[in-house]
N, C-alpha and C positions, 0 to 999 in steps of 0.2 A: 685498328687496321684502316687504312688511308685508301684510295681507288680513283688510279685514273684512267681518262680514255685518251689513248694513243692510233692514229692511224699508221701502220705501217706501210712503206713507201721500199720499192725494190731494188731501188736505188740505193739506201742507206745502208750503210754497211756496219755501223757502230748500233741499231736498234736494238736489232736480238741480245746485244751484249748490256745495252744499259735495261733492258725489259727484265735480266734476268738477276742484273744488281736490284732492280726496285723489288722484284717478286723476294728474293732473298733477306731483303728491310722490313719483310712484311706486308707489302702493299699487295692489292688486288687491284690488276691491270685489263681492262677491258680491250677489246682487239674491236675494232668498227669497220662496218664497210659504210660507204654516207651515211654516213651518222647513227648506225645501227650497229647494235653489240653484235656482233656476229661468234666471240670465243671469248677466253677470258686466260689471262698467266696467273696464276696463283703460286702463293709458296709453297714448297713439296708438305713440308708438314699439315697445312689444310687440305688439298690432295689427298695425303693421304688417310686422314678421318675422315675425310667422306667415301671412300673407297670401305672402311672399316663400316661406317654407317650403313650403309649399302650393303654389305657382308650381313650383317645383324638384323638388316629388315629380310634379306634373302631366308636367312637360317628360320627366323620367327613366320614368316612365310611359307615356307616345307615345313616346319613340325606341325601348323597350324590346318596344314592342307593334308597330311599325315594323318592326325589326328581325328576328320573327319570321319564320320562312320561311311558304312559300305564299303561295298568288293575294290579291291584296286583292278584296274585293268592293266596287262599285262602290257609292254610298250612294242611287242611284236602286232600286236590287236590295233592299238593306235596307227601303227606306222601302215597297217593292213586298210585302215578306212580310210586313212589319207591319203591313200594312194603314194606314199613316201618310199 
């Protein structure tokens, strides 16, 4: 996988269209404001394992915090001390 840094200009009307051919070839496209990554276009397929990745540290996270001994508190009890 390839990666370049493109500034986007609001003028250009062909960008978004060629950003989304590169992202499609596989590339990872940086988005910059002076010369600062500020976003990134990736291809949906990486996207969307990372989404998945994310998913599976969430899951391993809850059963993990689950699993912890002691009382659970009730989330009327939480929302009660936070003043929520």
């Amino acid at each position: 996988m390839s990666e370049h840094a493109y500034e986007l200009h609001g003028d250009d009307p062909g960008a978004v269209e060629r950003l989304a051919h590169a992202a499609h070839d596989g590339e990872v496209i940086y988005l910059t404001r002076a010369g600062e990554r500020v976003a990134a276009v990736v291809p949906a397929d990486l996207a969307e394992e990372l989404e998945r990745l994310e998913d599976e540290h969430d899951v391993r996270t809850a059963e993990e915090a689950l699993a912890e001994p002691g009382d659970s508190v009730p989330w009327e009890q939480v929302k009660a001390e936070l003043d929520l």
